[in-house]
C-alpha positions in Angstrom: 2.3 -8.8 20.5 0.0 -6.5 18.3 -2.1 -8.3 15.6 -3.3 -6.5 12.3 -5.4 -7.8 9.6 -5.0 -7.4 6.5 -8.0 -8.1 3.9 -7.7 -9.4 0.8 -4.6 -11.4 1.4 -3.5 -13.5 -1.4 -4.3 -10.8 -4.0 -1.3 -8.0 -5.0 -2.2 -4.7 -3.5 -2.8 -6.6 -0.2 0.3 -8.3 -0.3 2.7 -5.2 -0.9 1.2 -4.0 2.1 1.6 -7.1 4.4 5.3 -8.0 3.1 5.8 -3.8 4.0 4.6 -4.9 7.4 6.8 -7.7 8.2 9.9 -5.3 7.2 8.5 -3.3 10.3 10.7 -2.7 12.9 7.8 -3.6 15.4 7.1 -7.1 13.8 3.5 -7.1 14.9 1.6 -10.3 14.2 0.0 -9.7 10.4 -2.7 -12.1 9.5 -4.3 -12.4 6.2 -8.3 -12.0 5.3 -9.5 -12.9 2.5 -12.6 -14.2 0.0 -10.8 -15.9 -2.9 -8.9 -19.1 -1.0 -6.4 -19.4 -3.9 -5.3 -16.2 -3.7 -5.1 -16.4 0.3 -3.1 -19.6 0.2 -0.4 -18.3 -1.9 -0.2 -14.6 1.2 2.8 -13.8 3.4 1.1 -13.9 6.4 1.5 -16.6 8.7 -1.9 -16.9 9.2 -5.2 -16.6 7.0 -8.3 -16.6 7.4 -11.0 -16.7 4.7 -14.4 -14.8 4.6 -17.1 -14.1 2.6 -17.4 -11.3 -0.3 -17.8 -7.8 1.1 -20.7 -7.1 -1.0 -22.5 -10.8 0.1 -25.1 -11.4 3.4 -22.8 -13.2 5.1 -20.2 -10.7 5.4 -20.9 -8.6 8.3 -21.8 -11.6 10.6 -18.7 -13.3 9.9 -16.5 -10.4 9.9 -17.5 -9.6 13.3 -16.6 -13.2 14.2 -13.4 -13.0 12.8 -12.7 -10.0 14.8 -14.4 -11.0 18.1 -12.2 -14.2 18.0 -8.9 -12.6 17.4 -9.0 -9.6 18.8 -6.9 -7.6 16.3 -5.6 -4.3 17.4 -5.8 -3.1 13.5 -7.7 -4.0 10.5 -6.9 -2.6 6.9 -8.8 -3.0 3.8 -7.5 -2.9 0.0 -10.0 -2.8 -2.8 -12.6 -0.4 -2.6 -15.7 -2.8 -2.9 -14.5 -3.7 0.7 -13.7 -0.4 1.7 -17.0 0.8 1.2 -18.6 -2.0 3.0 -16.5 -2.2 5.6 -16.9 1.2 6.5 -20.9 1.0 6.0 -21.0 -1.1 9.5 -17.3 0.9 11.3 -19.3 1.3 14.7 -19.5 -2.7 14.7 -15.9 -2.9 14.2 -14.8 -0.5 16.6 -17.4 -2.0 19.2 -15.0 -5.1 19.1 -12.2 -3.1 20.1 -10.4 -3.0 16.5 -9.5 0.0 15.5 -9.7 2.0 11.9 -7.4 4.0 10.1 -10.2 5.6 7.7 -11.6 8.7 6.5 -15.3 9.5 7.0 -18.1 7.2 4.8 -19.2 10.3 2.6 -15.7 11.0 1.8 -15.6 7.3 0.9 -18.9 7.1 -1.2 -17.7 9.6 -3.3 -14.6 8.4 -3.9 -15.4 5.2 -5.3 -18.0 6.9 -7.2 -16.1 8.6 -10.0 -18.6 10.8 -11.3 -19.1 11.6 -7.6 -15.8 12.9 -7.3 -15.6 14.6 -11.0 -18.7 16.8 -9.4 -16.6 17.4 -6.5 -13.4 18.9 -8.2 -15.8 20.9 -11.0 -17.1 22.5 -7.9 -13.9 23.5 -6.3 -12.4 24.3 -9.4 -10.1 21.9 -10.2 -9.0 20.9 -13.9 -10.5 18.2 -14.7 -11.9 16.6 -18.5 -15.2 17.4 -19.2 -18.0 14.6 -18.1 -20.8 13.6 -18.7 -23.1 10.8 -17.2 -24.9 8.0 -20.0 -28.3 7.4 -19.0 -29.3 6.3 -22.3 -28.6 6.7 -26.5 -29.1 9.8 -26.6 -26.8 10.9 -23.9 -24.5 9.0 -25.7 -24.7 10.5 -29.0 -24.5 13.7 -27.0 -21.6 12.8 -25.2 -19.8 12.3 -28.6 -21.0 15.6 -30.1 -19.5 17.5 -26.8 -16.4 15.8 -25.7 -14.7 13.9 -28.9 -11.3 15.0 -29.5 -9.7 15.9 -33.5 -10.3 12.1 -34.2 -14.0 11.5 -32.7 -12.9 9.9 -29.5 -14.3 9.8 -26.2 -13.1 8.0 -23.1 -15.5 5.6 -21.5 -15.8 4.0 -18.0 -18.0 2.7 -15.1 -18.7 5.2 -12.4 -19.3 2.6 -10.2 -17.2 0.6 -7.0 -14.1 -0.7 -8.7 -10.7 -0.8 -9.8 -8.3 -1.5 -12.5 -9.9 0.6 -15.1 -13.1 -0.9 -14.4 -15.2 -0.4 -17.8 -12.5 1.7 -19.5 -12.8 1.9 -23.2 -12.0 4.7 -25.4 -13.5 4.8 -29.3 -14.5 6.9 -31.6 -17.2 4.7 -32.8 -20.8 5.4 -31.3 -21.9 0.9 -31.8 -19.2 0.0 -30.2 -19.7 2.5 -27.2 -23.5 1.4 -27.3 -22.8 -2.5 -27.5 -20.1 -1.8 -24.6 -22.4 -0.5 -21.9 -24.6 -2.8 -23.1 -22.6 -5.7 -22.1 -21.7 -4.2 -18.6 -25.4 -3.5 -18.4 -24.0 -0.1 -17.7 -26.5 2.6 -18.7 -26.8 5.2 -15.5 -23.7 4.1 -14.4 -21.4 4.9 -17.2 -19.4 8.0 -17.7 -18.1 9.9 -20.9 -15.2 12.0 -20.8 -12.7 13.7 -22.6 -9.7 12.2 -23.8 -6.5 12.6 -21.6 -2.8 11.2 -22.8 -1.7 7.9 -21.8 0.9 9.7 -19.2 0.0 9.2 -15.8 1.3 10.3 -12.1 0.0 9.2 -8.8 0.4 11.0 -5.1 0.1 8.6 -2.4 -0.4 10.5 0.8 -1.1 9.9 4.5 -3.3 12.3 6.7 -4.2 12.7 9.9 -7.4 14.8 11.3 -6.2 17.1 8.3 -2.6 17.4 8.4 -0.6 16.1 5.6 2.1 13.4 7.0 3.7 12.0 4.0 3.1 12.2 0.4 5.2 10.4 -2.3 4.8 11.1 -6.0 5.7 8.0 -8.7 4.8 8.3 -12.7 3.5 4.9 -14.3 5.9 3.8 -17.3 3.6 1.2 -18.5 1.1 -1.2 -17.5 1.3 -5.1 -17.1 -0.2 -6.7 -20.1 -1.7 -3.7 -20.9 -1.4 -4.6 -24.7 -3.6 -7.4 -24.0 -6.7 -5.0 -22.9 -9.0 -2.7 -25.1 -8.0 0.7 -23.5 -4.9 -0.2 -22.7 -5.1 0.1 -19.0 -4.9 -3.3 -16.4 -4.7 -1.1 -13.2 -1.6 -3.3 -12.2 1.8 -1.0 -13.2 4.7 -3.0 -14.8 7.2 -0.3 -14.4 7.1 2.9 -12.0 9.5 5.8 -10.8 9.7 8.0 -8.2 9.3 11.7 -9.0 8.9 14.8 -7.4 7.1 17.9 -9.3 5.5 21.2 -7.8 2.7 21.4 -9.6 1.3 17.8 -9.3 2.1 18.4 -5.2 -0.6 21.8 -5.9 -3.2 20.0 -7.5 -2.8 16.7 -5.4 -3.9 18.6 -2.7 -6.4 20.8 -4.3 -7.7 17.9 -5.6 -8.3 16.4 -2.1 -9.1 19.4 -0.1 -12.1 19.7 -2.8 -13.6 16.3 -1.3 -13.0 16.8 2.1 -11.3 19.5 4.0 -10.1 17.5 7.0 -8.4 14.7 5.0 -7.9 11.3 7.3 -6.1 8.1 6.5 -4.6 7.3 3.2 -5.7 9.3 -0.4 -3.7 8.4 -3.7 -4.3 11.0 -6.3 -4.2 9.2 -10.0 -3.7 11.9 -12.7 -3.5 12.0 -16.1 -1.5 14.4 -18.1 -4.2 16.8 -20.9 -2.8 17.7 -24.3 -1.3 20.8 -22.6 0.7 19.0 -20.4 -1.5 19.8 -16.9 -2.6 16.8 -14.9 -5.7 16.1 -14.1 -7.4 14.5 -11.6 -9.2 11.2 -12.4 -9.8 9.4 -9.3 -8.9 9.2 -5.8 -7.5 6.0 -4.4 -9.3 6.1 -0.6 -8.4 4.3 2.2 -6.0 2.1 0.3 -2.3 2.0 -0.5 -1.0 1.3 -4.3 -0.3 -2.2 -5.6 3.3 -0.9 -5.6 3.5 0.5 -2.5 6.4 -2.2 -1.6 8.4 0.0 -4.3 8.2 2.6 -1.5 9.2 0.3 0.9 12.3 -1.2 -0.9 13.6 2.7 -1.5 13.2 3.1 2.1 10.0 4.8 2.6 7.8 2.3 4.4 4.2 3.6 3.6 2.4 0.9 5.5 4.3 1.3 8.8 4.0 4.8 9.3 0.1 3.7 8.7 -0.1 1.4 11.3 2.2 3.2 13.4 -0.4 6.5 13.8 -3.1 3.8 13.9 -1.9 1.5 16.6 0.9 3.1 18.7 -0.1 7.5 18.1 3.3 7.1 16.5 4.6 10.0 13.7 7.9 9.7 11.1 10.1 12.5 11.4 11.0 13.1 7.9 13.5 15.7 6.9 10.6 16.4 4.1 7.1 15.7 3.9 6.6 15.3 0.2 8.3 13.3 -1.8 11.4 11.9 0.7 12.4 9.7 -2.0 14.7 10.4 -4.9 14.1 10.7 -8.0 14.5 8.7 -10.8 14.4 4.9 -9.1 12.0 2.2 -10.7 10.8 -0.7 -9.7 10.1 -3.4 -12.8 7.3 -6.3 -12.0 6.2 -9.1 -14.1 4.1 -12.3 -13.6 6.1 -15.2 -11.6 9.0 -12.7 -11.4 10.4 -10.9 -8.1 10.1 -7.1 -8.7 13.6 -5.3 -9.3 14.4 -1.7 -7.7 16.9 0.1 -9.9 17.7 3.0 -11.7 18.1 3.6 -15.7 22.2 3.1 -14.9 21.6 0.2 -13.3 19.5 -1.6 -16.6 22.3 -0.7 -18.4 24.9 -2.5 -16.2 22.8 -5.8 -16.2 22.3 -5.9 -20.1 25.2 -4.3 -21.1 26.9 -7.4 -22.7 23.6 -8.2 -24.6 23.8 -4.9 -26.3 25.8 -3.9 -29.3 
């Protein structure tokens, strides 16, 4: 029996993608990786194994032990701090005999480096808000001169390895920015931009040695407990739908061709709509599937499958279309302790109907 590991069991995105697994027709042997042991206690995978943060001494020594003793055909990462690490010492892994499903390092480094990627897609062309790096106050005051909208605001955020709108702040108020990046110690990592709307759409997409195999487009409805946050955003969607829309197929691609024109592995587009209704570009997801990617799954477009599949067995879907197989229209509701729900807006209706008057 194949074996895959998955890292960063315990935690959500990992998890969509191991219980995605074990609705594989294969039923490979999926063990779980990870650094926090009460999140890996509570995984789906039968077993887990816990190692060392990514970003710590220990971890390459004990990641190659891991490997060396199980001998894992496959081994998948899911948060970009990870990602980048792992990929900084990929000859190692691949000397063991485990292979990688993963695009190039420099494609890597500059995708978990936002202002790497914002220089990327100015370059090419693409649409994308206007920003600019904070080094210091003065940058700052500058950023706030050039890029407020009609009511002095600027968006904020750390350029930096991480996820789940990592620094995100947006104000119109140049003390708060200051005191801010301040308490993230952030000067020189920072970045101002432009404002966009609070609508969102994301293109998850699988490539190989440059060919597009499957692309699926969902739009976020809302974010769990994202009342509970300054900006609004937790990086963790509460209620998503599948959608399908020419233009956000264009620049999805665009937007990826500008970082590397031999795409490789998995690259989910996150776009946010400007006040004129185009989306823009404002970061690429690399190497790593959605924390909703079991939404996919559920609706019958099994994301982490065809993954492994190309990865493991130099096995392809045929798909009667490439982008966006799903219909359009389904959700998928999620909340804390609850087991998400795929449905459609009919559907809501059905199950409340006799609470509404």
């Amino acid at each position: 029996m194949k074996k895959i590991i998955i890292a960063g069991a315990g935690g959500a995105p990992s998890e969509g993608v191991i219980n995605s697994l074990l609705r594989g027709k294969k039923q490979e042997e999926i063990i779980g990786m990870g650094s926090e042991p009460t999140d890996l206690v509570l995984s789906a995978a039968k077993e887990k194994l816990y190692i060392p943060y990514a970003n710590s001494a220990e971890y390459k020594d004990a990641l190659l032990k891991i490997l060396e003793a199980e001998k894992p055909d496959l081994i998948h990462f899911q948060n970009d701090l990870e990602i980048y690490h792992a990929s900084l010492i990929r000859q190692d892994i691949e000397a063991t005999g485990t292979k990688l499903f993963m695009p190039e390092h420099d494609v890597i480094d500059t995708c978990v480096h936002k202002y790497k990627s914002y220089l990327k897609w100015k370059e090419a062309g693409v649409k994308v808000p206007e920003n600019r790096m904070i080094d210091d106050e003065e940058s700052l005051k500058k950023a706030f001169k050039e890029l407020s909208d009609e009511k002095g605001n600027i968006w904020l955020r750390a350029s930096s390895i991480g996820g789940g709108g990592k620094g995100a702040l947006p104000t119109n108020d140049f003390a708060l920015a200051k005191a801010w990046i301040e308490r993230y110690k952030g000067w020189g990592d920072f970045v101002a931009a432009e404002l966009l709307t609070p609508n969102t759409v994301t293109w998850l997409s699988i490539w190989y040695e440059g060919e597009l195999v499957v692309a699926q487009t969902r739009i976020r409805k809302g974010w769990t407990h994202g009342n509970r946050t300054v900006s609004g955003v937790t990086g963790v969607t509460k209620v998503g739908q599948t959608y399908s829309n020419a233009e956000v197929d264009r620049i999805s691609i665009e937007t990826i061709k500008a970082i590397t024109p031999k795409p490789h592995g998995i690259f989910g587009v996150d776009m946010a709509y400007d006040k004129n209704g185009i989306p823009n570009p404002t970061e690429i997801n690399i190497s790593r599937f959605f924390t909703t990617v079991l939404f996919f799954t559920e609706a019958g477009l099994n994301l982490p499958e065809i993954f492994k599949d190309i990865a493991i067995y130099n096995e392809f879907p045929s798909l009667e279309k490439k982008i966006n197989p799903l219909p359009e229209g389904l959700l998928w509701l999620r909340g804390m302790d609850v087991k998400p729900l795929l449905i459609n807006d009919d559907g809501i209706i059905k199950k409340i109907k006799n609470t509404i008057t």
